[in-house]
C-alpha positions as CSV (number, residue, x, y, z in Angstrom):
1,X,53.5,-72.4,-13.7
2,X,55.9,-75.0,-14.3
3,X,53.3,-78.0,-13.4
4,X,56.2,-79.2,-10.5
5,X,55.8,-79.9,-6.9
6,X,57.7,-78.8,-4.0
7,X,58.3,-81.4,-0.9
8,X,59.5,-79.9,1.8
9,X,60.9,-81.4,4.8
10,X,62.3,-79.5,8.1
11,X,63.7,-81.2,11.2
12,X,61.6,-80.3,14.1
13,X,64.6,-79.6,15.9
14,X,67.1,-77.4,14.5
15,X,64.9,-76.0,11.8
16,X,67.1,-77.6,8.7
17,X,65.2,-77.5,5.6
18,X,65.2,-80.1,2.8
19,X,63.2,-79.2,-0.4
20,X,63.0,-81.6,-3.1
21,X,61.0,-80.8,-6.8
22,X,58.8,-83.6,-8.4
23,X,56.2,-83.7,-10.9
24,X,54.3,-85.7,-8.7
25,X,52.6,-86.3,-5.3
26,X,51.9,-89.8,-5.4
27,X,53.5,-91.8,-2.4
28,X,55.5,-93.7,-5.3
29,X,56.8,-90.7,-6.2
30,X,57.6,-89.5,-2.4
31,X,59.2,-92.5,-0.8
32,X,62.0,-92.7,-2.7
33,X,62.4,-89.2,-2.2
34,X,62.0,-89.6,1.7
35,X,64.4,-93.0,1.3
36,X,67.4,-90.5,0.1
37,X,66.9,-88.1,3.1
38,X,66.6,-91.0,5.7
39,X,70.1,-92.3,4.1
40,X,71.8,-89.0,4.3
41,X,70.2,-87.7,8.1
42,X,68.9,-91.0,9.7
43,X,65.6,-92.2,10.5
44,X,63.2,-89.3,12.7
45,X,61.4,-91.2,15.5
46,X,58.3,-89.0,14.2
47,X,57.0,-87.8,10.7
48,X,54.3,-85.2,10.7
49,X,52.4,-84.4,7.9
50,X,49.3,-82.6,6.1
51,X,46.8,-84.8,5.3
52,X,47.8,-85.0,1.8
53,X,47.2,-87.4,-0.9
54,X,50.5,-88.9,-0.4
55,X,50.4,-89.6,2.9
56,X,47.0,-91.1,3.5
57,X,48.1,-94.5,1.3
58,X,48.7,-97.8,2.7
59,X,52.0,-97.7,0.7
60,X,53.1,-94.6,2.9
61,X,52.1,-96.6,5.8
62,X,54.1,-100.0,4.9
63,X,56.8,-97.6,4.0
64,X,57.3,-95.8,7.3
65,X,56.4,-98.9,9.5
66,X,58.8,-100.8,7.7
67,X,61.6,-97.6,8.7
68,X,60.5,-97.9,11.9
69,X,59.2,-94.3,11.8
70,X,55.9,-93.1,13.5
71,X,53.5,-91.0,11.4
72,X,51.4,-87.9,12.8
73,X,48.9,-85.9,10.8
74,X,47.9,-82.9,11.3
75,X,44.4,-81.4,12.3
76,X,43.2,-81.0,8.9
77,X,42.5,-77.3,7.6
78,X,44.3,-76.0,10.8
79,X,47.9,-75.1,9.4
80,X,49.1,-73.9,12.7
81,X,49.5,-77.5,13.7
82,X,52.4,-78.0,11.6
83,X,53.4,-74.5,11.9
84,X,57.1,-74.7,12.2
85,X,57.0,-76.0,7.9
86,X,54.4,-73.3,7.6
87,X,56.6,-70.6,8.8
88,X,59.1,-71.8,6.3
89,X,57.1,-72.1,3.3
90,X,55.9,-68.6,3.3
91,X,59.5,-66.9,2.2
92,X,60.6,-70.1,-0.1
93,X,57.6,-69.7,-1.8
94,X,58.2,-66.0,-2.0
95,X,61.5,-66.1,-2.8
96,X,60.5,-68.7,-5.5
97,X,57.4,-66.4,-7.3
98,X,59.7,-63.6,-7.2
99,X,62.5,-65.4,-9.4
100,X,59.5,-66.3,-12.0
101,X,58.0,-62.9,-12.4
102,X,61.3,-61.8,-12.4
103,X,62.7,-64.0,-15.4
104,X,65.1,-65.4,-13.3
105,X,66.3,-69.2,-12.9
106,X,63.4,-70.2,-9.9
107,X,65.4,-73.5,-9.3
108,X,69.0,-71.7,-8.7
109,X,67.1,-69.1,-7.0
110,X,65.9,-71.9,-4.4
111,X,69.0,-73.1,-3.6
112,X,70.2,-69.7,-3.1
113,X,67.5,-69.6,-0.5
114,X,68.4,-72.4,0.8
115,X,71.8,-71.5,1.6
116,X,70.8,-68.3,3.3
117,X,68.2,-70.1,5.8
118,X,70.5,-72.8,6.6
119,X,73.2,-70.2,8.0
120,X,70.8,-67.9,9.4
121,X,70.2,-68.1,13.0
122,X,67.1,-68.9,14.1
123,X,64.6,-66.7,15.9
124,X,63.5,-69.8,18.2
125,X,66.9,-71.1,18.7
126,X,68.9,-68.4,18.2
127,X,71.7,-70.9,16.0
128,X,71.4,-71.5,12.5
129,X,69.9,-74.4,11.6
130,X,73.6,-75.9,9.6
131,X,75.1,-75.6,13.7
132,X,72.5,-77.4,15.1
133,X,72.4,-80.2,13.1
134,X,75.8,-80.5,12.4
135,X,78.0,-79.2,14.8
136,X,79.6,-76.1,13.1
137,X,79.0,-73.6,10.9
138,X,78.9,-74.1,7.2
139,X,81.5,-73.0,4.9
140,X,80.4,-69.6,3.0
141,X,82.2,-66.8,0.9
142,X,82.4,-65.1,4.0
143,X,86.6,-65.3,5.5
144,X,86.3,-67.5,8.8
145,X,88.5,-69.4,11.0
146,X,88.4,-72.9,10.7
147,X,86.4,-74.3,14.2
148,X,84.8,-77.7,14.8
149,X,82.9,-77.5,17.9
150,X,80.7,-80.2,19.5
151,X,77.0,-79.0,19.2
152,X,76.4,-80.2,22.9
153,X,77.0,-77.4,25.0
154,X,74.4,-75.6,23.1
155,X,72.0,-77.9,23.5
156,X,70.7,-77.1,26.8
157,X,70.2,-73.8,25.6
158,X,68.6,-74.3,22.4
159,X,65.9,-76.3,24.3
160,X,65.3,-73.6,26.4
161,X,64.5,-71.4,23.8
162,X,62.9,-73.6,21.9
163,X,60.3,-74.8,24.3
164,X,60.1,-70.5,25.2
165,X,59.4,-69.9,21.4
166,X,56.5,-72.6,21.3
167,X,54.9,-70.9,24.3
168,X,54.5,-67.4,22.9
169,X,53.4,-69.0,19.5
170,X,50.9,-71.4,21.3
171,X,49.8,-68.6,23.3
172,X,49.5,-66.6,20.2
173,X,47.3,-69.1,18.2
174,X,45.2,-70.0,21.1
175,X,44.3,-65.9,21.3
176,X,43.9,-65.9,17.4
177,X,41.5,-69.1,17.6
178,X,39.5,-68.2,20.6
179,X,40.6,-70.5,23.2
180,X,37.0,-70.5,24.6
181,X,35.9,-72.7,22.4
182,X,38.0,-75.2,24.3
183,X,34.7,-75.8,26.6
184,X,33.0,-77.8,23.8
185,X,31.9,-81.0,26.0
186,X,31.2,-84.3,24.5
187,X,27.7,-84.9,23.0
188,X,27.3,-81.5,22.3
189,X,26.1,-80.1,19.0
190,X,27.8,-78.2,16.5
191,X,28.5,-76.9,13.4
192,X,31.6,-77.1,10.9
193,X,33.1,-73.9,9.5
194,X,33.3,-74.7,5.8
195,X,35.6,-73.2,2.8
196,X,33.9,-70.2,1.3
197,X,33.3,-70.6,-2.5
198,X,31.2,-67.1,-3.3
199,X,30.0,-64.0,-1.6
200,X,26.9,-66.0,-0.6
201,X,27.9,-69.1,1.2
202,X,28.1,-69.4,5.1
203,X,30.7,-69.8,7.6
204,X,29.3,-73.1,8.8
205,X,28.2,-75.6,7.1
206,X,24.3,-75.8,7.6
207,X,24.2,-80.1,9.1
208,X,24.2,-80.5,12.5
209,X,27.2,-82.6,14.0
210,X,27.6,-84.3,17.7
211,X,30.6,-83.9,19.2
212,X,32.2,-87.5,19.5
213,X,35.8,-87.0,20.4
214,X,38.0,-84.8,21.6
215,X,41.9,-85.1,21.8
216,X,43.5,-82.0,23.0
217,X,42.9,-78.9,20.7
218,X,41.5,-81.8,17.9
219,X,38.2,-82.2,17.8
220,X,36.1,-85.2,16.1
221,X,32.2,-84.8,15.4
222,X,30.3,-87.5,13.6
223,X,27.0,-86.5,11.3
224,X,23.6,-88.0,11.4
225,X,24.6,-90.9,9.1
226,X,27.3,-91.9,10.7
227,X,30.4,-90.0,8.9
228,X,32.5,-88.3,11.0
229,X,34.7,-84.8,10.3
230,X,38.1,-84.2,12.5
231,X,38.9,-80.1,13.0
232,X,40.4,-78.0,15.4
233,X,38.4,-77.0,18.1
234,X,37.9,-73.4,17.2
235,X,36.3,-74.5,13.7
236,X,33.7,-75.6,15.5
237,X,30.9,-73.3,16.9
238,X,28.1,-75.0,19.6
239,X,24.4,-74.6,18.0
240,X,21.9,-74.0,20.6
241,X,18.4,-75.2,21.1
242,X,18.8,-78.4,19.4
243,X,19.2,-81.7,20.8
244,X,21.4,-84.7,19.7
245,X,18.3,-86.7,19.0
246,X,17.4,-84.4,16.5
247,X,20.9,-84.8,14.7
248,X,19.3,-87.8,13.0
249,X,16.6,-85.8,11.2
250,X,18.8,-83.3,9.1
251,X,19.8,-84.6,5.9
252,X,24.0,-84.1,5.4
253,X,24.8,-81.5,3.1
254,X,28.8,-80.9,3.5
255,X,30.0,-84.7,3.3
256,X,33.6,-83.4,2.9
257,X,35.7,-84.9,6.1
Protein backbone atom coordinates (compact mmCIF):
# COMPACT_ATOMS: atom_id res chain seq x y z
CA UNK A 1 0.00 0.00 0.00
CA UNK A 2 2.71 2.15 0.71
CA UNK A 3 4.31 2.05 -3.03
CA UNK A 4 7.88 0.73 -1.19
CA UNK A 5 9.97 -2.17 -1.97
CA UNK A 6 11.45 -4.79 0.20
CA UNK A 7 15.17 -6.23 -0.62
CA UNK A 8 15.86 -8.94 1.17
CA UNK A 9 19.10 -10.58 1.57
CA UNK A 10 19.92 -13.94 3.70
CA UNK A 11 23.29 -15.54 4.02
CA UNK A 12 23.10 -18.97 2.61
CA UNK A 13 24.84 -20.11 5.55
CA UNK A 14 23.63 -19.27 8.86
CA UNK A 15 20.29 -17.99 7.72
CA UNK A 16 20.98 -14.08 8.84
CA UNK A 17 18.55 -11.91 7.28
CA UNK A 18 19.08 -8.32 5.99
CA UNK A 19 15.90 -6.41 4.73
CA UNK A 20 16.29 -3.08 3.36
CA UNK A 21 13.05 -0.71 2.06
CA UNK A 22 13.32 1.39 -1.23
CA UNK A 23 11.04 2.95 -3.50
CA UNK A 24 12.76 1.48 -6.13
CA UNK A 25 14.11 -1.70 -7.90
CA UNK A 26 16.39 -0.18 -10.32
CA UNK A 27 20.00 -1.61 -9.98
CA UNK A 28 20.96 2.21 -9.24
CA UNK A 29 18.83 2.03 -6.60
CA UNK A 30 20.18 -1.59 -5.26
CA UNK A 31 23.97 -1.36 -5.48
CA UNK A 32 24.37 1.09 -3.15
CA UNK A 33 22.20 -0.82 -0.96
CA UNK A 34 24.25 -4.05 -1.61
CA UNK A 35 27.69 -1.68 -1.24
CA UNK A 36 26.56 -0.96 2.60
CA UNK A 37 25.96 -4.83 3.34
CA UNK A 38 29.27 -5.88 1.63
CA UNK A 39 31.04 -3.11 3.99
CA UNK A 40 29.45 -4.28 7.10
CA UNK A 41 29.60 -8.53 6.38
CA UNK A 42 32.27 -8.78 3.48
CA UNK A 43 32.09 -9.81 0.12
CA UNK A 44 29.95 -13.53 -0.55
CA UNK A 45 31.91 -15.60 -3.13
CA UNK A 46 28.25 -16.09 -4.65
CA UNK A 47 25.04 -13.94 -5.12
CA UNK A 48 21.86 -15.66 -6.15
CA UNK A 49 19.06 -13.98 -7.30
CA UNK A 50 15.41 -14.00 -9.04
CA UNK A 51 15.57 -12.92 -12.24
CA UNK A 52 14.46 -9.54 -11.55
CA UNK A 53 14.63 -6.35 -13.22
CA UNK A 54 17.49 -5.31 -11.13
CA UNK A 55 19.61 -7.97 -11.62
CA UNK A 56 19.53 -8.60 -15.34
CA UNK A 57 21.50 -5.02 -16.12
CA UNK A 58 24.88 -4.64 -17.28
CA UNK A 59 25.34 -2.19 -14.34
CA UNK A 60 24.58 -5.15 -11.82
CA UNK A 61 27.06 -7.06 -13.74
CA UNK A 62 30.02 -4.40 -13.70
CA UNK A 63 29.02 -3.89 -10.15
CA UNK A 64 29.53 -7.49 -8.93
CA UNK A 65 32.51 -8.25 -11.28
CA UNK A 66 34.07 -5.30 -10.06
CA UNK A 67 33.47 -6.86 -6.10
CA UNK A 68 34.77 -9.83 -7.25
CA UNK A 69 31.48 -11.58 -6.54
CA UNK A 70 29.87 -14.36 -8.73
CA UNK A 71 26.16 -14.05 -9.77
CA UNK A 72 23.65 -17.01 -10.01
CA UNK A 73 20.02 -16.77 -11.10
CA UNK A 74 17.57 -18.76 -10.42
CA UNK A 75 15.36 -21.09 -12.68
CA UNK A 76 12.83 -18.57 -13.52
CA UNK A 77 9.17 -19.18 -12.20
CA UNK A 78 10.57 -22.09 -9.99
CA UNK A 79 10.87 -20.38 -6.49
CA UNK A 80 12.10 -23.51 -4.90
CA UNK A 81 15.43 -22.72 -6.38
CA UNK A 82 16.07 -19.94 -4.03
CA UNK A 83 14.08 -21.48 -1.42
CA UNK A 84 16.00 -20.79 1.64
CA UNK A 85 14.88 -16.52 0.91
CA UNK A 86 11.47 -18.04 0.07
CA UNK A 87 11.05 -19.65 3.33
CA UNK A 88 11.87 -16.42 4.94
CA UNK A 89 9.72 -14.15 3.10
CA UNK A 90 6.57 -15.90 3.76
CA UNK A 91 6.36 -14.81 7.74
CA UNK A 92 8.12 -11.17 7.17
CA UNK A 93 5.64 -10.63 4.74
CA UNK A 94 3.03 -11.85 7.13
CA UNK A 95 4.17 -10.29 9.96
CA UNK A 96 4.34 -7.12 7.79
CA UNK A 97 0.45 -7.27 6.30
CA UNK A 98 -0.58 -7.98 9.76
CA UNK A 99 0.90 -4.64 11.28
CA UNK A 100 -1.04 -2.71 8.21
CA UNK A 101 -4.45 -4.09 8.71
CA UNK A 102 -3.79 -3.83 12.14
CA UNK A 103 -3.00 0.11 12.15
CA UNK A 104 0.20 -0.57 13.50
CA UNK A 105 3.72 0.97 12.59
CA UNK A 106 4.66 -1.91 9.58
CA UNK A 107 8.30 -0.56 9.59
CA UNK A 108 8.91 -1.01 13.65
CA UNK A 109 6.93 -4.04 13.29
CA UNK A 110 9.70 -5.44 10.81
CA UNK A 111 12.39 -4.87 12.84
CA UNK A 112 10.65 -6.37 15.57
CA UNK A 113 10.64 -9.35 13.27
CA UNK A 114 13.83 -9.13 12.67
CA UNK A 115 15.05 -9.32 16.04
CA UNK A 116 13.02 -12.50 16.73
CA UNK A 117 14.40 -14.47 13.58
CA UNK A 118 17.90 -13.47 14.20
CA UNK A 119 17.78 -15.21 17.83
CA UNK A 120 15.70 -17.99 16.89
CA UNK A 121 17.34 -21.15 16.23
CA UNK A 122 17.13 -22.49 13.16
CA UNK A 123 15.19 -25.58 12.16
CA UNK A 124 18.16 -26.51 9.53
CA UNK A 125 20.90 -25.63 11.78
CA UNK A 126 19.50 -25.92 14.91
CA UNK A 127 21.60 -22.21 16.11
CA UNK A 128 20.19 -18.99 15.60
CA UNK A 129 21.28 -17.32 12.82
CA UNK A 130 23.00 -14.04 15.22
CA UNK A 131 25.50 -17.35 16.70
CA UNK A 132 26.40 -18.45 13.49
CA UNK A 133 27.46 -15.50 12.01
CA UNK A 134 28.80 -13.96 14.83
CA UNK A 135 30.00 -16.14 17.32
CA UNK A 136 27.57 -15.60 20.31
CA UNK A 137 24.32 -14.87 21.05
CA UNK A 138 22.92 -11.45 20.74
CA UNK A 139 22.07 -9.34 23.58
CA UNK A 140 18.13 -9.29 24.34
CA UNK A 141 15.86 -8.26 27.41
CA UNK A 142 16.12 -11.67 28.36
CA UNK A 143 18.91 -11.86 31.88
CA UNK A 144 22.06 -13.87 30.43
CA UNK A 145 25.49 -14.43 31.39
CA UNK A 146 27.97 -12.77 29.54
CA UNK A 147 29.83 -15.64 27.09
CA UNK A 148 31.94 -15.13 23.91
CA UNK A 149 32.45 -18.35 22.42
CA UNK A 150 34.27 -19.13 19.10
CA UNK A 151 31.59 -20.31 16.56
CA UNK A 152 34.08 -23.15 15.35
CA UNK A 153 33.24 -26.05 17.29
CA UNK A 154 29.80 -25.79 15.91
CA UNK A 155 30.61 -25.69 12.68
CA UNK A 156 31.04 -29.27 12.00
CA UNK A 157 27.75 -29.73 13.19
CA UNK A 158 25.89 -27.09 11.57
CA UNK A 159 27.04 -28.55 8.26
CA UNK A 160 25.79 -31.62 9.04
CA UNK A 161 22.53 -30.55 9.58
CA UNK A 162 22.47 -28.31 7.06
CA UNK A 163 23.44 -30.54 4.26
CA UNK A 164 20.59 -33.18 6.15
CA UNK A 165 17.97 -30.30 5.95
CA UNK A 166 18.63 -29.71 2.06
CA UNK A 167 18.11 -33.45 1.47
CA UNK A 168 14.66 -33.81 3.00
CA UNK A 169 13.65 -30.50 1.25
CA UNK A 170 15.25 -31.58 -2.13
CA UNK A 171 13.61 -34.84 -1.72
CA UNK A 172 10.43 -33.00 -0.88
CA UNK A 173 10.40 -30.73 -4.00
CA UNK A 174 11.51 -33.39 -6.33
CA UNK A 175 8.15 -35.58 -5.07
CA UNK A 176 6.06 -32.27 -5.32
CA UNK A 177 7.51 -31.62 -9.02
CA UNK A 178 7.40 -35.06 -10.30
CA UNK A 179 10.90 -36.14 -10.56
CA UNK A 180 9.94 -38.18 -13.72
CA UNK A 181 9.98 -35.67 -15.72
CA UNK A 182 13.77 -35.75 -15.21
CA UNK A 183 13.84 -38.30 -18.35
CA UNK A 184 13.24 -35.36 -20.83
CA UNK A 185 16.21 -36.22 -23.43
CA UNK A 186 17.65 -33.67 -25.67
CA UNK A 187 15.79 -32.92 -28.96
CA UNK A 188 12.68 -33.82 -27.56
CA UNK A 189 9.45 -31.85 -27.86
CA UNK A 190 7.61 -30.09 -25.47
CA UNK A 191 5.40 -27.81 -24.13
CA UNK A 192 5.74 -24.76 -21.54
CA UNK A 193 3.30 -24.56 -18.59
CA UNK A 194 2.18 -20.94 -18.81
CA UNK A 195 0.63 -18.37 -16.06
CA UNK A 196 -3.08 -18.74 -15.89
CA UNK A 197 -4.89 -15.45 -16.65
CA UNK A 198 -8.82 -16.75 -16.62
CA UNK A 199 -10.89 -19.79 -16.09
CA UNK A 200 -10.28 -20.60 -19.84
CA UNK A 201 -6.65 -20.60 -20.48
CA UNK A 202 -4.47 -23.80 -20.58
CA UNK A 203 -1.75 -25.17 -18.60
CA UNK A 204 0.70 -25.17 -21.46
CA UNK A 205 1.22 -22.85 -23.71
CA UNK A 206 -0.15 -24.17 -27.13
CA UNK A 207 3.75 -23.67 -29.44
CA UNK A 208 5.73 -26.46 -29.63
CA UNK A 209 9.40 -26.14 -28.15
CA UNK A 210 12.65 -28.60 -28.68
CA UNK A 211 14.52 -29.34 -25.94
CA UNK A 212 17.98 -27.68 -26.37
CA UNK A 213 19.70 -27.85 -23.08
CA UNK A 214 19.58 -29.29 -20.05
CA UNK A 215 21.67 -28.37 -16.79
CA UNK A 216 20.66 -30.34 -13.93
CA UNK A 217 16.98 -29.85 -12.83
CA UNK A 218 17.13 -26.49 -15.46
CA UNK A 219 15.86 -27.04 -18.52
CA UNK A 220 16.39 -24.78 -21.89
CA UNK A 221 13.93 -25.28 -24.99
CA UNK A 222 14.28 -22.98 -27.94
CA UNK A 223 10.93 -22.24 -30.26
CA UNK A 224 10.57 -22.47 -33.96
CA UNK A 225 12.06 -19.01 -34.50
CA UNK A 226 14.83 -19.25 -32.76
CA UNK A 227 13.90 -17.77 -29.11
CA UNK A 228 14.55 -19.83 -26.44
CA UNK A 229 12.62 -20.24 -22.77
CA UNK A 230 14.74 -21.58 -19.55
CA UNK A 231 12.35 -23.57 -16.77
CA UNK A 232 12.60 -26.20 -14.50
CA UNK A 233 12.22 -29.45 -15.72
CA UNK A 234 8.85 -30.31 -14.33
CA UNK A 235 7.28 -27.13 -16.21
CA UNK A 236 7.85 -28.92 -19.07
CA UNK A 237 5.49 -31.74 -20.31
CA UNK A 238 6.88 -34.02 -23.59
CA UNK A 239 4.14 -33.77 -26.50
CA UNK A 240 3.83 -36.90 -28.40
CA UNK A 241 3.39 -37.61 -32.08
CA UNK A 242 5.12 -34.70 -33.30
CA UNK A 243 8.45 -34.41 -34.62
CA UNK A 244 11.18 -31.59 -34.28
CA UNK A 245 10.92 -30.89 -37.93
CA UNK A 246 7.54 -29.94 -37.56
CA UNK A 247 8.54 -27.36 -34.73
CA UNK A 248 9.23 -25.01 -37.59
CA UNK A 249 5.71 -24.88 -38.88
CA UNK A 250 3.82 -23.62 -35.71
CA UNK A 251 3.59 -20.01 -35.40
CA UNK A 252 4.88 -18.82 -31.59
CA UNK A 253 2.16 -17.70 -29.57
CA UNK A 254 3.70 -17.38 -25.83
CA UNK A 255 7.05 -15.28 -26.69
CA UNK A 256 7.47 -14.57 -22.90
CA UNK A 257 11.11 -16.22 -21.90
Amino acid sequence: PTGEYLLCVTDEYSRYPVVHVTRSTSAETVMPIMESIFAMFGYPETIKSDNGPPFQSNAWSQFLQSCGVRHRKITPLWPMANAQVENFNKPMMKAVRSAIIQHRNWRRELQQFLRNYRSTPHSSTLFTPHRLLFGREPRTKLPELPTLQSVHPEDEVVRRQDARAKARMKEYSDERAHASHANLQMGEVVLVQQPRVNKLSTPFAPTPLIVSAMKGPMVTAVRGDGSTVTRNVSKFRRVRGLSPDEIARHHPEDTAA
